[in-house]
Structure formats: C-alpha cells, structure tokens
VEXDREN-2710 file (C-alpha; in Angstrom, 1 decimal):
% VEXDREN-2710
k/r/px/py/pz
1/UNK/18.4/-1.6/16.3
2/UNK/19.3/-2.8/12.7
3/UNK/15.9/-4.0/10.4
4/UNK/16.2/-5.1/7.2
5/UNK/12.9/-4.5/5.5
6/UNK/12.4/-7.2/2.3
7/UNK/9.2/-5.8/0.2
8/UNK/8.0/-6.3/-3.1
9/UNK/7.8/-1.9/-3.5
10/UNK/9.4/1.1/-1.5
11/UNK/8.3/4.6/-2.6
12/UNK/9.1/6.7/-5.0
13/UNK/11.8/4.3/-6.5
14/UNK/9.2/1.2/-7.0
15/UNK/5.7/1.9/-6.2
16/UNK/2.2/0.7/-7.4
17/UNK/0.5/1.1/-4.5
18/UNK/0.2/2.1/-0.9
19/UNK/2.5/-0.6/0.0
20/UNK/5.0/1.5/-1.0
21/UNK/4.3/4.1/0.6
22/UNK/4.3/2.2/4.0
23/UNK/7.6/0.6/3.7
24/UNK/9.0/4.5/2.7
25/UNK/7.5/5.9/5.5
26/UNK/8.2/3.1/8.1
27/UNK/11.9/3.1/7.5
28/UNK/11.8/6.6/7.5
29/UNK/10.1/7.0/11.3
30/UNK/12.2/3.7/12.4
31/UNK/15.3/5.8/11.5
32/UNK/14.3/9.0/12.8
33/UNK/14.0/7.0/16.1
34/UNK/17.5/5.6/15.8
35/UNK/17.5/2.9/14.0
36/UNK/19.7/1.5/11.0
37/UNK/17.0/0.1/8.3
38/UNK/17.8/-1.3/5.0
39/UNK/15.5/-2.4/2.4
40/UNK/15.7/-5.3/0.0
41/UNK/13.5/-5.1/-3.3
42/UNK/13.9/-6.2/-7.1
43/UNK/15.6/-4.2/-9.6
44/UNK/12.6/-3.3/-12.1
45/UNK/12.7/-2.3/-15.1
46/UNK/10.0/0.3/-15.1
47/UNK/11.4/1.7/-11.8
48/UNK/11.9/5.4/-11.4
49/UNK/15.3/5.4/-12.2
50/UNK/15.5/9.4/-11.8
51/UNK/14.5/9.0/-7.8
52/UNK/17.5/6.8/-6.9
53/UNK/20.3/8.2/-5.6
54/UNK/24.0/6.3/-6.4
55/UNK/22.6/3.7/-8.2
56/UNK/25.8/1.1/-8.5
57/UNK/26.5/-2.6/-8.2
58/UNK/27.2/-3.5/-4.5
59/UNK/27.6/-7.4/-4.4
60/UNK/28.7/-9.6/-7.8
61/UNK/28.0/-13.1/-8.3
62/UNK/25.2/-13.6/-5.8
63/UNK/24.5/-17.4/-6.9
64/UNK/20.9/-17.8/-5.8
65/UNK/20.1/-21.9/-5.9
66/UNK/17.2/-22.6/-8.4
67/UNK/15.6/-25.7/-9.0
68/UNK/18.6/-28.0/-10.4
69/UNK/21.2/-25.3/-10.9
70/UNK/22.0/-21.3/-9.8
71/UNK/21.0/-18.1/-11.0
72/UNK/23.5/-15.4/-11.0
73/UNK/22.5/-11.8/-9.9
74/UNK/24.0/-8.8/-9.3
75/UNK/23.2/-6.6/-6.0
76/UNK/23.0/-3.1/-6.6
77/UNK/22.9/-0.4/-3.8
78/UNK/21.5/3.2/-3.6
79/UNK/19.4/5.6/-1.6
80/UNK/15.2/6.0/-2.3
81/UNK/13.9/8.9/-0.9
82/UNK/16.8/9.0/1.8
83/UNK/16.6/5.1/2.0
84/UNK/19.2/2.6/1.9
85/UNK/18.2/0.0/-0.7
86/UNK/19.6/-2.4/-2.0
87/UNK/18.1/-3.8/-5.6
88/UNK/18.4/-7.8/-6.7
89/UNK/19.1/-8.4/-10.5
90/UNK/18.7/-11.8/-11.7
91/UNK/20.4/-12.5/-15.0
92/UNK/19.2/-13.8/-18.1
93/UNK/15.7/-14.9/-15.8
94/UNK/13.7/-12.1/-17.0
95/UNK/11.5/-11.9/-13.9
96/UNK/11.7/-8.1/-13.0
97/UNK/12.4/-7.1/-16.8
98/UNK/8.8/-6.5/-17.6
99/UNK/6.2/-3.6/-18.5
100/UNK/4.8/-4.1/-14.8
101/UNK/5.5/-4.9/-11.1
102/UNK/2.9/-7.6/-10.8
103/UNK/-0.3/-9.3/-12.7
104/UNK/1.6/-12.4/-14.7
105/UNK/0.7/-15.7/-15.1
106/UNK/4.2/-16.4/-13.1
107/UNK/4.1/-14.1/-10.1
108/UNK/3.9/-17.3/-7.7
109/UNK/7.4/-18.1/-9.0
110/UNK/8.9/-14.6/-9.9
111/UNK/8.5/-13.8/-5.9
112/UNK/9.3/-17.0/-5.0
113/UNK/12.2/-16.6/-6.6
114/UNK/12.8/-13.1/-4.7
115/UNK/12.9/-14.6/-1.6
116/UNK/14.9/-17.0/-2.0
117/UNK/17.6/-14.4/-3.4
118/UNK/16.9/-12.1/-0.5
119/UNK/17.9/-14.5/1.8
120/UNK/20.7/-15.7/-0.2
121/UNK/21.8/-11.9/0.2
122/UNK/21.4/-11.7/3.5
123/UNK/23.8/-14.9/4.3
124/UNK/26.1/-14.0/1.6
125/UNK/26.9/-10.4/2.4
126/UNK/27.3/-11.2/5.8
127/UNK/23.8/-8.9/7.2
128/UNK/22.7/-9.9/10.8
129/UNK/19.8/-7.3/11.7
130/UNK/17.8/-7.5/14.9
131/UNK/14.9/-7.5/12.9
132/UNK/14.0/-9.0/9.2
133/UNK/10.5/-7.3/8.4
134/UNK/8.9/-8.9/5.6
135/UNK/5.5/-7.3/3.4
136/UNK/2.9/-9.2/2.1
137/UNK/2.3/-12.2/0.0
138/UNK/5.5/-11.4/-2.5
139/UNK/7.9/-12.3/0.6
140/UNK/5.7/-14.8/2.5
141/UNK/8.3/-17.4/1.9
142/UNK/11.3/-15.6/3.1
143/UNK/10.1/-16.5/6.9
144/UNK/10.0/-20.2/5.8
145/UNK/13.7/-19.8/4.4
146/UNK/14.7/-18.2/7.3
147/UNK/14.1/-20.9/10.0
148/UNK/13.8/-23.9/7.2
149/UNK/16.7/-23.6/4.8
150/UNK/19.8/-25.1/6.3
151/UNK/22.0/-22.6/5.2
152/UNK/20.4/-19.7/6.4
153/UNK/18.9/-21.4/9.2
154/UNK/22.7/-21.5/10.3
155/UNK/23.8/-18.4/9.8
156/UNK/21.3/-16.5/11.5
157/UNK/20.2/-18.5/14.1
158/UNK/16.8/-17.6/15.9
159/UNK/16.5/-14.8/13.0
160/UNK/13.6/-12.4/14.6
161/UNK/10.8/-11.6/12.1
162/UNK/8.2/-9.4/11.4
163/UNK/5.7/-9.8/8.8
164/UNK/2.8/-7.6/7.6
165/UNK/0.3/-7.9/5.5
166/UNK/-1.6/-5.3/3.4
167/UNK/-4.1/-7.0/1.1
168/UNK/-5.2/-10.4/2.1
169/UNK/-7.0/-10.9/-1.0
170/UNK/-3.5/-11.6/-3.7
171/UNK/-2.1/-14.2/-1.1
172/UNK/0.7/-15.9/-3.9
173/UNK/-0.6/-19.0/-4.2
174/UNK/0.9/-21.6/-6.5
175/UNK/2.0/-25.2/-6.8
176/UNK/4.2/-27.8/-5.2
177/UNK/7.1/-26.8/-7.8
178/UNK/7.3/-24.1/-6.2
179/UNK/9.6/-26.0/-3.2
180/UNK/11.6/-27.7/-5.5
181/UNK/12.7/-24.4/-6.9
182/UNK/13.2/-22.8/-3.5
183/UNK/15.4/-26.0/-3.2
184/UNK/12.7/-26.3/0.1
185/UNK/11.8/-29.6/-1.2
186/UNK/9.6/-32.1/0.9
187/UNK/6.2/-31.3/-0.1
188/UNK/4.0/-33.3/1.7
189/UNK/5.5/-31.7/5.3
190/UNK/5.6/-28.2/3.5
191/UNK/1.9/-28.9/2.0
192/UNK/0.7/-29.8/5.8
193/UNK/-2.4/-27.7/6.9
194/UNK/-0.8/-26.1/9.4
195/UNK/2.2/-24.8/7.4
196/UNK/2.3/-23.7/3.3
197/UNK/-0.7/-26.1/2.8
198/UNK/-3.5/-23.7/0.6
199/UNK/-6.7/-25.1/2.2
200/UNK/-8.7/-24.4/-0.6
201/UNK/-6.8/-25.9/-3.3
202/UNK/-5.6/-29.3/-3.4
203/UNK/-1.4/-29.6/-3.5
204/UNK/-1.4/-26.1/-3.3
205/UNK/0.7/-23.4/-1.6
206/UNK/0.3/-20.4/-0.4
207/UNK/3.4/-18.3/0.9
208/UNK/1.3/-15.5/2.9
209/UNK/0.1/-18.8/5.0
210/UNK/3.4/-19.3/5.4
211/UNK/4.6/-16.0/6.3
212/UNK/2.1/-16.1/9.2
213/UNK/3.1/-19.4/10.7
214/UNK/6.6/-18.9/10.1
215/UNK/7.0/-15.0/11.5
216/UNK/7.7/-14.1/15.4
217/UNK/4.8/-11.3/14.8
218/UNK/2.2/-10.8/12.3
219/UNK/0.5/-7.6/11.5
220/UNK/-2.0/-6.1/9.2
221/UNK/-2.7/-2.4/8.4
222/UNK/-5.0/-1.7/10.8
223/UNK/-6.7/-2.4/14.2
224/UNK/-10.4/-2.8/12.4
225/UNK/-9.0/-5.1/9.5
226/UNK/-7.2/-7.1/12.0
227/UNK/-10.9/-8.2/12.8
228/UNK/-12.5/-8.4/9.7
229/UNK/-9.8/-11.0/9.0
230/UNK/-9.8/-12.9/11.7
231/UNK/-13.7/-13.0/12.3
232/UNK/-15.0/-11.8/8.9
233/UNK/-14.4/-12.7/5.3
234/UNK/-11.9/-10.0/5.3
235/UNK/-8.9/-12.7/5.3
236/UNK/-9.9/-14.5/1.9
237/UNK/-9.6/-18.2/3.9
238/UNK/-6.7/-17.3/5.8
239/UNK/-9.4/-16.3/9.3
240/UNK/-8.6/-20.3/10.5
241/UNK/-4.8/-20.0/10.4
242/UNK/-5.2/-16.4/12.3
243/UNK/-6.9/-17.4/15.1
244/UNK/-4.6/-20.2/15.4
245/UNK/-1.8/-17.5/15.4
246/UNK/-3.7/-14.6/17.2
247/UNK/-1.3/-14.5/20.0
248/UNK/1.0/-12.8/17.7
249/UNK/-1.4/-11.0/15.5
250/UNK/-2.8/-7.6/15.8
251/UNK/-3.5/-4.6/13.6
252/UNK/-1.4/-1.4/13.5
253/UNK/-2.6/1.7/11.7
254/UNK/-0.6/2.4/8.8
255/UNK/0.6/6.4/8.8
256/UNK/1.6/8.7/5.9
257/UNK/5.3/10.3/5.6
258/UNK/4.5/13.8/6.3
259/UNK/7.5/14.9/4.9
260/UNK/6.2/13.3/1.2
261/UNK/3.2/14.5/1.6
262/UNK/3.6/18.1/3.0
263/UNK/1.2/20.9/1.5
264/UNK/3.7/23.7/2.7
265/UNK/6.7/22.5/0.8
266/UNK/5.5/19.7/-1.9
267/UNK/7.4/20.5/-5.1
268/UNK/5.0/19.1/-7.1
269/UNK/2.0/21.5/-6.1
270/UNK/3.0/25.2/-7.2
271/UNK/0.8/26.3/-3.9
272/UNK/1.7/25.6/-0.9
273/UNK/-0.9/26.4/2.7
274/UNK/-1.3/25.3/5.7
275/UNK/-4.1/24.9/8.2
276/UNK/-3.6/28.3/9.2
277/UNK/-3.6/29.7/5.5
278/UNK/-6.0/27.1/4.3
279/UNK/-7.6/30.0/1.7
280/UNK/-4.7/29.4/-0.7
281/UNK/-6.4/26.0/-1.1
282/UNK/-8.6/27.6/-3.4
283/UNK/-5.3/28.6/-5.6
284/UNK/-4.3/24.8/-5.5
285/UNK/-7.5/24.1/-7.2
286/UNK/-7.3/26.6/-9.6
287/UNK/-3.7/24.9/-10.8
288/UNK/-5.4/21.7/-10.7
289/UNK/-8.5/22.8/-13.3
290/UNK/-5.5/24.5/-15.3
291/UNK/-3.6/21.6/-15.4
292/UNK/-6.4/19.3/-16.6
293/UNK/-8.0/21.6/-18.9
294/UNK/-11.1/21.4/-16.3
295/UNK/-13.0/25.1/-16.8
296/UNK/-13.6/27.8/-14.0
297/UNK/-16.4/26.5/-11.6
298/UNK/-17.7/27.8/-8.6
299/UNK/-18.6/23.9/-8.5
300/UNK/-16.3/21.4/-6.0
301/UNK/-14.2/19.4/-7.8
302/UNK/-14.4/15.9/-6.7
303/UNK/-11.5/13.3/-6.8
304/UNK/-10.4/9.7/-7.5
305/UNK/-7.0/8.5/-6.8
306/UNK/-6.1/4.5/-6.8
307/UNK/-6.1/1.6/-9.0
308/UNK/-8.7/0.9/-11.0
309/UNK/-9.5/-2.5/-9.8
310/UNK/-13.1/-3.8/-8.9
311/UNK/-12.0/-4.2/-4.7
312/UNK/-11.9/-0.1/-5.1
313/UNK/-15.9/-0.2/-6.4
314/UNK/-15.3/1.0/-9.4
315/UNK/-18.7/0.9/-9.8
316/UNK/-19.2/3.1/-7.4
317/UNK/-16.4/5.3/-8.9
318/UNK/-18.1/5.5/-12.3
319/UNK/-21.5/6.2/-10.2
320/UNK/-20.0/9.5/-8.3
321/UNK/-18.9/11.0/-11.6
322/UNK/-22.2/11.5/-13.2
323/UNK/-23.6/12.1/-10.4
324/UNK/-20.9/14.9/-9.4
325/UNK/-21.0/16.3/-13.1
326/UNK/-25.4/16.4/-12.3
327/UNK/-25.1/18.5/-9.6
328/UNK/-22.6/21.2/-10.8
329/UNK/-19.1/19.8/-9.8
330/UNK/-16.4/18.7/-12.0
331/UNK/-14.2/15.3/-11.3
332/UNK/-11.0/14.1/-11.8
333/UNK/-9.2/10.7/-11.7
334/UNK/-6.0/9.2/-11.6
335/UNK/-5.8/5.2/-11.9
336/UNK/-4.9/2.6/-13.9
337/UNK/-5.4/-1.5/-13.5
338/UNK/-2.8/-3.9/-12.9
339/UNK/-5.1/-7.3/-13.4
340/UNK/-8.6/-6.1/-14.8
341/UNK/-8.2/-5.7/-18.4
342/UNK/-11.9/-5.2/-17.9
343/UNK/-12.1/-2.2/-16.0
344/UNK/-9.5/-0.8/-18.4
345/UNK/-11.3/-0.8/-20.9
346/UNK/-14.5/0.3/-19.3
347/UNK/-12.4/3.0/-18.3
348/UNK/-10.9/4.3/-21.7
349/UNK/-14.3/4.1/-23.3
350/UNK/-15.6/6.1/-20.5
351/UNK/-12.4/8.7/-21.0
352/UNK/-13.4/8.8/-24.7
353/UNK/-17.1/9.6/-24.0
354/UNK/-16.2/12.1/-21.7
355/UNK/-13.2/13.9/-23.5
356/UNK/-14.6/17.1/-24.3
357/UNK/-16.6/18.1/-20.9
358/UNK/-15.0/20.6/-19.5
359/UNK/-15.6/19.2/-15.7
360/UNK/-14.5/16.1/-15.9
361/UNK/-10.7/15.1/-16.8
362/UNK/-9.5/10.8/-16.4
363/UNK/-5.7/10.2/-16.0
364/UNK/-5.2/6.4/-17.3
365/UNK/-2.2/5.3/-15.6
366/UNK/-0.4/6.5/-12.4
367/UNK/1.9/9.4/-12.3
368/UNK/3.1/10.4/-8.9
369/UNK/3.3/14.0/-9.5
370/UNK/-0.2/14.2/-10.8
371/UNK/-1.4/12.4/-8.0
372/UNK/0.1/15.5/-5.4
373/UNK/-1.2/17.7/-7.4
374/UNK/-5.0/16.8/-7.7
375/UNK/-4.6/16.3/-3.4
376/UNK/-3.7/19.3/-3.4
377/UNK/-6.3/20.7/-5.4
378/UNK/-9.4/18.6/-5.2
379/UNK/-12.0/19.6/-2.3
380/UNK/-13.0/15.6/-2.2
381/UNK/-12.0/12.8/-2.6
382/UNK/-14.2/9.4/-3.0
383/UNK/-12.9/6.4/-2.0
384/UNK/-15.7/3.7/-1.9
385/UNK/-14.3/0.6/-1.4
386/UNK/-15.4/-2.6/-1.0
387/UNK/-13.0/-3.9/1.3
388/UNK/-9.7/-1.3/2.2
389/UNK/-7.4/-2.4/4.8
390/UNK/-6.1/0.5/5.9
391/UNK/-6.9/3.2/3.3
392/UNK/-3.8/5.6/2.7
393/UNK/-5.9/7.7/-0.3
394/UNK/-8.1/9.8/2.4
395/UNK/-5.5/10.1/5.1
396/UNK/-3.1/12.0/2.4
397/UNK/-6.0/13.6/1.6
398/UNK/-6.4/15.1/5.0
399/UNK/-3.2/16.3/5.1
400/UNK/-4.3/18.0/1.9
401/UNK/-7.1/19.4/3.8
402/UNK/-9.3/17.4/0.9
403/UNK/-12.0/16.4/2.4
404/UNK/-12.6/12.2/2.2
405/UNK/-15.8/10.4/1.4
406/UNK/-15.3/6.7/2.3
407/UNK/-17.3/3.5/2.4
408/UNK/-17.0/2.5/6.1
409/UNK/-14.6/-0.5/5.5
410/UNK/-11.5/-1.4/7.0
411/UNK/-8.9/1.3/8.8
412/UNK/-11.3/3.6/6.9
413/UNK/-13.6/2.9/10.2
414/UNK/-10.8/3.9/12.6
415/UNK/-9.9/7.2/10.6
416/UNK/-12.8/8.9/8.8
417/UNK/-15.5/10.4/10.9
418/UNK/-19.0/11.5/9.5
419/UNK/-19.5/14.9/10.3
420/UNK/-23.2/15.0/10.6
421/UNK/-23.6/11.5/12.6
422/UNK/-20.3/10.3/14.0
423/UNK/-20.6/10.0/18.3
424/UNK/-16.8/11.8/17.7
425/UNK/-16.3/14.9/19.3
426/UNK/-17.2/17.7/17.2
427/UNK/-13.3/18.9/16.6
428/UNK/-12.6/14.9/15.4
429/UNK/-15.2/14.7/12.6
430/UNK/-13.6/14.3/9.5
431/UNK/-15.0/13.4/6.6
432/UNK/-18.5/11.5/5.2
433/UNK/-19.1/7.8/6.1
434/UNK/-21.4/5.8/4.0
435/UNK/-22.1/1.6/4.3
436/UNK/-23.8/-0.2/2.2
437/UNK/-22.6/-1.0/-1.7
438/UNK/-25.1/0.2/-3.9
439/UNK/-25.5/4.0/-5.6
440/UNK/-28.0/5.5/-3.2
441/UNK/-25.4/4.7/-0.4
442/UNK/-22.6/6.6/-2.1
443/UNK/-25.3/9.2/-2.6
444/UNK/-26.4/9.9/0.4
445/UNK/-22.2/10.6/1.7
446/UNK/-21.5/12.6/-1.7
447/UNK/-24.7/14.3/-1.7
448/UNK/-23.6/15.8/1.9
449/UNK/-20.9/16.9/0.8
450/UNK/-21.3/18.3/-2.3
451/UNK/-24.6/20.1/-0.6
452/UNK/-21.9/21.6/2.5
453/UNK/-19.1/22.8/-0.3
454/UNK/-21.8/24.6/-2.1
455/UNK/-24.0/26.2/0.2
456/UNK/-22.3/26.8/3.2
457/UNK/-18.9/26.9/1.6
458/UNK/-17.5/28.8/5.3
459/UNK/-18.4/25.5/7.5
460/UNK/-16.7/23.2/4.9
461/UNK/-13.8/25.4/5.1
462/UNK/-13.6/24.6/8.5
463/UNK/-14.0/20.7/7.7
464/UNK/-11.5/21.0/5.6
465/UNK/-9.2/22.3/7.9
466/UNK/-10.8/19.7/10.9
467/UNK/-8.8/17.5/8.5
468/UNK/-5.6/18.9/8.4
469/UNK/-5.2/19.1/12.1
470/UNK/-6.0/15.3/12.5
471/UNK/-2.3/13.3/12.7
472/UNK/-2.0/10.5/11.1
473/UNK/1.9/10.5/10.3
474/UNK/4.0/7.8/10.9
475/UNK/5.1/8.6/14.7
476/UNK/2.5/6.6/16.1
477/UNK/2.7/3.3/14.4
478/UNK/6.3/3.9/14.4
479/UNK/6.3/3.2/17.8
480/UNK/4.3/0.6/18.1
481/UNK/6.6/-1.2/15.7
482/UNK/9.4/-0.5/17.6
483/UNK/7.2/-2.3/20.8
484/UNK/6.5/-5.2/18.6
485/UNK/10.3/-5.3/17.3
486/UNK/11.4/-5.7/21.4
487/UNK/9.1/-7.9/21.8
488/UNK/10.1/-10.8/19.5
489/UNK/13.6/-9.6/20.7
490/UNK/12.8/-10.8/24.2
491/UNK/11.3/-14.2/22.8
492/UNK/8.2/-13.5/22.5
493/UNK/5.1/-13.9/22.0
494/UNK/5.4/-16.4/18.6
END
C-alpha cells in the first residue's frame, strides 16, 4: 500500500509536539509492515537541519494558485529519521520563514496555504497513493481540495482519506477569504452548517470541520478521547458534527517509536538498562543531577516535560514543584510556550527565583536531547493535565521505566493505572491516577509516590519496572490503521 502522510510536524526534523512524534512513528510501523509512506510538511526555518538526510530540491516551479495569481515554490526531498519527506518552500511568502512553527496572528492562512500546495504537489508530481492521511487542524482543508477542487478532483478520482486529529481545541478557524485564496470560492455552499461552516462564529470557517466531513475516516488519539469528544466538551463545539459523522469515527491509541525511545541504545542517555538491569537507572539519574547542576540526593527527582501551556495545568505544574522540593525531592522541567506569553513569563520569573537551589533545575525551551535525558533519569514524571488526548509524555516515560503521575483525562485513562486503587491486575498497574483539578488532588497522586520512592524504595523498583514491561509501541495502532486504511479502500464506511 502507498500513504502519503501530509502533517504540519514529523519528528526529529520538525517537531513541537507529540504530533510529531506520531506521524514519525506511524510511518515508521506502516513501513515495517510493507508499506511505501511518504510525508509532506513545510520547509521551516527553525527545522533541525542536522537530522535530515539528502536535503536537495526534488520538484522546481510548483505554481501553487493563490487568490488572484501563483506562488512559486520549490519541493525539496530527504529522509527524517529514516523517512521519506518531502519539504514545500514557498517563495518570497514568508509563511514557514519564522522564529516558530505555529502561534501567528496568520496561521488560518499560512496552513491554508499548505494545503493547498500539498495538493498542488500531489497532482503535479504525478503521486497516486492508496491512502492520503492528513493530521489535524493545519491540513483540514486538504480533504476539501481533494474531492472539491476540479483539478485535483480529476486527477485522483475517489482519492481515499484518512484524517486524524490530535488536539481539538486549535481547530484553524478563520474567515471567508480564506476560499478565495484556496481558489475554493463559493462561500455561502462552503460556509453551510454541515460543511466548513464554524457554528460558533458568524461567516466563519473552520478547516478541522472540514477535514471531518470531507475524510473517508476520522480518528483521534485515543479510544477514551474519542468519547469525551463526541459526548463531552472534549471536542471544543465540534461533538454535533461527530455524531453526525460517527459511523467513520473512532479512537485509536497513539504508540511511541521504540526504536527513538529505547533505554538500551539511546545516544542521548550515557546509560543505557533494561528491565532486567533496571539498577543502572539509578546511574541515569546520577547523569541527569550532573547535567543540571541538581546536588546528590537520596531524594526522587521528579519531572516535567511538555509545553508550557495552561491545557497542561500549569498550575498544577508550578504546585508539584514546591511541593516536591517540601518533602525532600528535587524537580526538573523542560517546556517552553508557543501561545501564552503569560505562562512564559510566570515561568522565567519562577526560573529566576529558583536559580540557586540545588534540587530544582527549569529548561525554558525544548531541546530533544535534554528531554531523553531527564526520561531517562527522572524517577517521575507529572503530567496533570486538564484535558490530554492521548498523552505521549508518561508512555515514553514507561519505557524509561519513569514512573507517571497523571490527571485521569483522555488516553491517560486507557494507559496509566493507579497502583494502590486501579481494579487492574496487579502486574498492569502502572503509575498514580489523580481526578479532580485543584492542589490537594495532585497531592494526594504525588504524595504516593514520592512516599513509595522514599520508603520502600525495593517496591517502587518493581513499579518501575511494572512500567517497562507494559507495550505501548506503535505495533498495535499500526495495525489498526492498516484495518481502517482497507477499509476506506473497500468503500467504506464514509
């Protein structure tokens, strides 16, 4: 089967968030299983250059139609991690030429624009894949293109498409100019209800709403989320148009690429164990103290990795430090906002006040290699959100044998099991579940925790290494998008 994956991130090359991760690690298992997959992104400035392979122009003079005239890119090629990608530069626009991946005033047009040029690139170079799997809000529209644009609508007739969501709170939406520059055009049957139309805003559109009424299949990150958007408040005002579409809607679990994230062979961690040598663990954290300038401490060390954005309860966050540093433990973090200047600031004031403790260390801005390093080495890891649709953070942490305290939100429900009250089998219990929002909640998970590494420092060992042995790699879901992939080949179920 040939897929062409079009996303807004794939890591390492373009990453600033999990999505990234899951588009890596997807194509990865889909071509493991025999399959061809290519991915289409933007060329980025601030991508990590260093982790493409072969970098070189691949298609000249893509002339991508643009309100009353053409933009002129050039398609580059190389491989990510293993992965075929293929990169689309837009000249003299300046979309993809700035400090960051998202958070501008123009993002609504910027990915509109992407679509449009994906497709474009698709008809152009001459691609026919089986399968055209689009991620999240960024490439909403390229479902509408697909089946609406006359041009592409010709060229790959009864196109088959896939398209996932990961966060249904940044849905894209924008105005009506938005179709003109698409050269989509006719608003008011684009603007309809039951197409692009955003229901809460008037002559708005929303390209995520479009990506669901448009695709063969809809999914979202996980089988719990998959409720909580349909039934809940977990879809932002999208729960109408998803029951509408639930025939073709459902939730797979996202996995991890454990070959990325591998304990007994990741270059970036100096240590490497397994669950069977899960001692050396203890050497992992002694690298990560050195590394962060953190003392020696017979205390845990407790961990945050993620953006620092408010749907991560960074409230929360900030609550678990004191409280970790009150009760003998040390805490790291590694974070950085891409639309709360806010919580940026909160954050650097915080890193100022707490420069010169030797248990606590804050990382202001992502770096990939830190990140492996402080899985490696932390003993927990908090991740209290207030909505997570799948929650990538405390599975890599598992396979880090670091052991996960979560809010119970999200895919979060179907992977972390408390240890003290889940009905789980003794053998499945994972990690420490907490509910409700407010500091005694988060409390009353840590507190567990921090009480278990402490005093019975043998039984967390063995949680630890109940988390290691848990499998949440990518064969799984892997296969279950290879079900939904023959499905929509046989003509159904959209």
């Amino acid at each position: 089967m040939y897929v062409v994956m079009v996303a807004p991130e794939c890591a390492p090359a373009a990453k600033a968030g999990g999505l990234g991760e899951v588009v890596s690690g997807l194509s990865r298992e889909l071509e493991i299983s025999g399959n061809k997959v290519e991915i289409v992104l933007p060329k980025y400035a601030n991508m990590r250059y260093s982790d493409i392979w072969g970098l070189a122009p691949s298609y000249h003079d893509l002339r991508v139609p643009w309100y009353d005239g053409t933009i002129t890119c050039t398609v580059w090629s190389g491989q990510a991690s293993g992965r075929k990608c293929f990169f689309i530069e837009p000249h003299g626009a300046g979309f993809f030429t700035r400090e960051r991946m998202y958070g501008y005033h123009d993002d609504a047009e910027r990915f509109a624009f992407f679509s449009t040029a994906a497709v474009e690139f698709l008809v152009k170079a001459g691609k026919r894949p089986d399968i055209v799997h689009c991620h999240d809000w960024q490439t909403g529209l390229v479902p509408v293109l697909l089946r609406e644009q006359p041009a592409a609508a010709a060229a790959l007739p009864d196109q088959k498409i896939c398209y996932t969501i990961h966060n249904f709170r940044h849905q894209g939406s924008g105005d009506e100019w938005v179709l003109w520059g698409t050269h989509l055009g006719r608003t008011d049957y684009f603007l309809d209800a039951d197409r692009l139309g955003d229901d809460f805003r008037h002559r708005g559109l929303n390209p995520m709403k479009g990506g669901i009424v448009y695709a063969d299949y809809v999914t979202t990150v996980s089988p719990n989320h998959a409720d909580e958007a349909m039934y809940g408040d977990g879809g932002f005002g999208l729960g109408r148009t998803l029951k509408e579409h639930q025939a073709k809607f459902r939730g797979v679990l996202n996995g991890v690429d454990y070959e990325a994230w591998n304990p007994q062979t990741d270059p970036f961690v100096g240590v490497h164990f397994s669950v069977a040598t899960i001692e050396r663990k203890q050497r992992a954290k002694q690298a990560l103290r050195e590394r962060f300038w953190l003392r020696h401490s017979p205390g845990p060390v407790v961990a945050y990795v993620g953006r620092l954005d408010d749907q991560k309860g960074m409230h929360l966050v900030h609550h678990a430090l004191f409280y970790t540093l009150a009760r003998g433990g040390q805490f790291v973090l590694i974070g950085d906002s891409h639309y709360d200047d806010g919580i940026n600031t909160h954050f650097r004031h915080l890193k100022g006040y707490l420069n010169e403790n030797p248990d606590c260390h804050l990382e202001l801005g992502y770096q990939e290699e830190l990140a492996h390093l402080i899985y490696a080495g932390a003993d927990v890891l908090v991740v209290p959100s207030m909505f997570e649709p799948c929650g990538l953070a405390p599975l890599i942490a598992m396979r880090y044998g670091t052991v996960p305290v979560v809010r119970a939100t999200g895919g979060m429900i179907d992977t972390v099991f408390d240890r003290d009250h889940s009905r789980r089998p003794r053998p499945e219990r994972n990690g420490y579940v907490f509910h409700h929002t407010d500091n005694e909640a988060i409390e009353s998970a840590l507190g567990r925790a921090l009480r278990l590494a402490t005093t019975k420092p043998r039984e967390f060992r063995e949680l630890s290494a109940a988390c290691m042995r848990a499998d949440y790699s990518w064969a799984g879901p892997g296969a279950e998008y290879l079900d939904i992939y023959a499905t929509i080949r046989k003509g159904g179920p959209a």
